[in-house]
C-alpha positions, 0 to 999 in steps of 0.5 A, spaced: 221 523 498 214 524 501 212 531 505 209 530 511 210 537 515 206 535 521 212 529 523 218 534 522 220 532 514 222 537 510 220 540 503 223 536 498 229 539 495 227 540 488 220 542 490 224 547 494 228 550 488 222 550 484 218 554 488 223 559 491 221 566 490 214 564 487 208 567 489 202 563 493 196 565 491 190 563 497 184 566 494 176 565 500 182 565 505 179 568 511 183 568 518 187 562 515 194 565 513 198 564 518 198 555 516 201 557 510 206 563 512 209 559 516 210 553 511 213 557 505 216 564 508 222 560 508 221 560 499 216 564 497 217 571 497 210 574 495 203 572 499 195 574 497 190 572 501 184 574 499 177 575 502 171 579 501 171 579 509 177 583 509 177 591 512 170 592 513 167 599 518 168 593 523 175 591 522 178 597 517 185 596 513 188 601 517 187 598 524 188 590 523 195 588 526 201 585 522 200 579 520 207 576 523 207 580 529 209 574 534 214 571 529 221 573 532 224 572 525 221 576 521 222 584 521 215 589 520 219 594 514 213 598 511 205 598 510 202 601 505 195 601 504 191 600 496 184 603 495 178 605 501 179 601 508 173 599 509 168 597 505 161 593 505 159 588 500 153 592 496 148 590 491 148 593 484 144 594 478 147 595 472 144 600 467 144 596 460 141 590 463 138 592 469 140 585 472 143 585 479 150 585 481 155 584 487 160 589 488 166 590 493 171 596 492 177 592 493 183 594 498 190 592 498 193 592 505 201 591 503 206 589 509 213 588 507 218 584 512 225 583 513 227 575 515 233 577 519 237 570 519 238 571 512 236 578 510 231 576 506 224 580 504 217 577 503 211 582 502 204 579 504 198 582 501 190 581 504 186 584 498 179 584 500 174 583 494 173 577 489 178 571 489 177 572 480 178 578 480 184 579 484 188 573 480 186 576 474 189 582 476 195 581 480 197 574 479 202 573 472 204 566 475 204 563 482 208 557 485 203 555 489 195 555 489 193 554 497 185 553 497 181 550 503 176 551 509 172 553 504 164 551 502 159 553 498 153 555 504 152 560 508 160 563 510 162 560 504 164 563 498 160 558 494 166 559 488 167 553 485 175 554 484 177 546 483 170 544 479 169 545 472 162 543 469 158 546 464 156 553 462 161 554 469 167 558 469 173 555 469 178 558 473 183 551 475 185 553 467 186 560 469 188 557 475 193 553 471 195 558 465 199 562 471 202 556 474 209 555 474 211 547 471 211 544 477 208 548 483 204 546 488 196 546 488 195 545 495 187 544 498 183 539 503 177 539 496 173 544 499 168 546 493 170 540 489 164 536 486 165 530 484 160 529 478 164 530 471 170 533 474 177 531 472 179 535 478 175 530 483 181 527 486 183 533 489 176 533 493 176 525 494 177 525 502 173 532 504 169 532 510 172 525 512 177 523 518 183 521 514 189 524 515 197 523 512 194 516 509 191 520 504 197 520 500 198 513 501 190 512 498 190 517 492 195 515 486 197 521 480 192 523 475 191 527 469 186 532 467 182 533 460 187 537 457 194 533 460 196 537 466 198 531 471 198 532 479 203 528 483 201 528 490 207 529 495 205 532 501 200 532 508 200 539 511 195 538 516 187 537 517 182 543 516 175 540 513 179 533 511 187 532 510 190 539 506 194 535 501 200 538 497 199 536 489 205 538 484 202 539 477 207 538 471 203 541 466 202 538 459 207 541 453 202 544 448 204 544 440 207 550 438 203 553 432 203 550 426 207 544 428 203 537 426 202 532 431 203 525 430 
């Protein structure tokens, strides 16, 4: 079954069981949270959007509005705030190499909300700071990776999350070392680039007008390691169409075992 959530259809049943009570993971998110709440609050119980523009002196954690305060069917239970509530990115230098760094005191603004059909209770986390390091920190596995509307220019963060090149960090395998076996990278390829990237498809339509006939245009691929991505969905337009990828990841030999 295909998914296309701007005409009405609904989450295939099966993807639905795999992702109910995941975690999606929106690193470089910005002001684009609500796309995603909307979409998969109904399974997912646990949101991190995280931005290095969240709470600055101008906008502090503790004066921001919640973010599903005009959606009737959610309930504000608690806030909690983690780390100082306003901050500026700085310039460091570190005193064994003498080389410049960015820095960034990280700050959690937690919201905990109560479904009040079902009773249900999902709690949405805005982490400013640095997409890597609030993976690496916070994210034991994920049923959804949500990336888009990023780019590597001026008001971008210029991490190269669906990329693997030379002497570059990878971060799809880290990505996909959290990744439950059949969750959902969903993207419209922002910072994907094409050259020597087994991740290029991902990428293929961003920055054009395609819309829903992408999914009829893309086929499944592998990467280099045997990951396979199914694409199953279209979830709307950002800077090209947002289209929902399902990963069956490889099966790794067990220690010692022999391959044929």
């Amino acid at each position: 079954m295909i998914w296309q959530q701007t005409s009405g259809s609904t989450m295939p049943e099966d993807i639905r069981c795999r992702l109910e009570g995941t975690t999606l993971f929106y690193p470089c998110s910005g002001d684009d949270c609500l796309h995603s709440l909307t979409i998969f609050s109904p399974i997912v119980t646990d949101f991190w959007f995280v931005d290095l523009g969240y709470f600055s002196p101008f906008s502090p954690a503790d004066r921001v509005r919640p973010l599903l305060r005009h959606d009737p069917t959610y309930s504000l239970s608690d806030v909690t705030i983690e780390g100082p509530v306003s901050a500026n990115l700085e310039r460091r230098i570190d005193p064994c190499t003498g080389k410049e760094y960015r820095w960034m005191d990280p700050c959690t603004r937690i919201e905990r909300y109560q479904h009040l059909p079902s009773g249900r209770e999902i709690q949405v986390n805005r982490r400013r700071g640095f997409g890597p390091s609030g993976m690496r920190k916070h994210i034991n596995q994920m049923g959804v990776f949500f990336y888009r509307g990023d780019s590597g220019g001026e008001g971008g963060s210029g991490t190269l999350w669906l990329t693997v090149r030379r002497k570059a960090t990878n971060l799809m395998a880290e990505v996909l070392q959290r990744m439950l076996d059949g969750g959902l990278i969903v993207t419209d390829g922002s910072n994907c680039c094409s050259r020597r990237n087994s991740y290029k498809d991902l990428g293929r339509f961003y920055q054009t007008a395609v819309d829903a006939e992408a999914m009829s245009r893309v086929g499944a691929f592998a990467d280099d390691t045997g990951n396979r991505f199914r694409c199953i969905g279209y979830l709307g337009q950002r800077y090209g169409p947002t289209l929902a990828w399902q990963v069956e990841k490889a099966l790794l030999p067990l220690a010692g075992a022999v391959c044929p």
